[in-house]
C-alpha positions, 0 to 999 in steps of 0.5 A, a space after each residue: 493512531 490506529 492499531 491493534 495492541 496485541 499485535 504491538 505487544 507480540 511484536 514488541 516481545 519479537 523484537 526484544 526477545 523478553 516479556 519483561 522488556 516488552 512490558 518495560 518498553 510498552 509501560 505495561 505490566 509483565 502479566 499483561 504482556 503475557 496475557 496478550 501474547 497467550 490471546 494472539 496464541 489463542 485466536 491463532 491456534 498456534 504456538 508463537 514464542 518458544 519460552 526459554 530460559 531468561 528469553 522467549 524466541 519465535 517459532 516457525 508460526 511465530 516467524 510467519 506471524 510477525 511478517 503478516 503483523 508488520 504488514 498490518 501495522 504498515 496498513 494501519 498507519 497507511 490508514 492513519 496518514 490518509 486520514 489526517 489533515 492536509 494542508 489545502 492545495 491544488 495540484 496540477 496533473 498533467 494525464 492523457 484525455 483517455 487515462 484520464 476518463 478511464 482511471 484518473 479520475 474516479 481515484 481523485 474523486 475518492 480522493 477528495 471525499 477524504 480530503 476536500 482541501 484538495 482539488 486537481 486540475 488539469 496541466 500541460 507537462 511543464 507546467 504540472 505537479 504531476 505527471 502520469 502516463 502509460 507505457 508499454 509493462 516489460 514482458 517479464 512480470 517479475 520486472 517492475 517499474 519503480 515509477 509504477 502504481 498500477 498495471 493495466 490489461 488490454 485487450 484488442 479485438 482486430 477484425 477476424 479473418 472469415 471462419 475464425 472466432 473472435 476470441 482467437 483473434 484477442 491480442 492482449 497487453 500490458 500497460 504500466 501506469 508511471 506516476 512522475 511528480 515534480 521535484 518540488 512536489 515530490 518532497 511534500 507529504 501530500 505527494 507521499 499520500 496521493 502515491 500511497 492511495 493511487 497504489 492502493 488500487 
């Protein structure tokens, strides 16, 4: 699996609350752990742990750094689930010609540079592994859609009026693209992979 260890070591301590218990958990030495710890502190200009008496806690920065370093680690093993073998399978996508063209289909091509075990072919909606389809995006942007991987903007250009710019004319909306797999699909590992890409984007 890919990652950084001086981020596993600093979450490690975060997460026990002592250098002695990381380097227990992490099958390490106690001066190691200390000497990563004092690397990330290094490199980040600021202060991670506040070293107390019988336990180390995080400070403001620290607290901050731990987030970020999660969201690391999550990536990291992102990369590493990508990049793993799949089982060879066709999956069947049931997509509109036009979000097809547009969006669809340079992804899948990604897709399968990756995993050329995999191939896609087109479906109609009962018959299909996978469903994705737009809809119109709610008009708060803070509400999102869980079946949701992306959001398209649109724009529209009606014929203006004489005298008035077409600029001014623009009607701009939102799309929400919705990634509805069977239930039989939904369950596999493939399915978790092609969300994570298709979301990556």
């Amino acid at each position: 699996m890919l990652e950084d260890f001086r981020l596993k070591v600093f979450m490690t301590v975060a997460q026990t609350g002592s250098f002695t218990k990381a380097a227990s958990v992490l099958g390490i030495s106690q001066p190691a752990v200390s000497q990563n710890v004092a690397e990330l502190e290094r490199l980040s200009g600021k202060k991670l742990f506040d070293r107390l008496r019988g336990e180390v806690v995080l400070t403001p920065q620290g607290q901050v750094f731990l987030e970020l370093s999660r969201r690391i680690s999550d990536s990291y093993s992102a990369v590493s689930d990508m990049f793993s073998i799949v089982q060879p399978s066709v999956v069947r996508v049931s997509v509109s010609e036009e979000l097809y063209s547009f969006y669809v289909a340079p992804l899948l091509e990604s897709f399968m540079t990756v995993h050329p075990e995999v191939s896609f072919e087109r479906s109609i909606f009962d018959d299909a592994d996978l469903v994705l389809s737009m809809q119109p995006a709610p008009e708060s942007s803070f509400d999102v859609n869980p079946e949701a991987i992306s959001r398209l903007r649109i724009s529209r250009f009606p014929v203006p009026e004489r005298g008035v710019y077409k600029a001014a004319c623009e009607k701009t909306e939102y799309f929400d693209i919705v990634f509805r797999p069977s239930p039989v699909f939904s369950c596999t590992r493939l399915c978790r992979l092609l969300k994570g890409f298709l979301t990556s984007f």
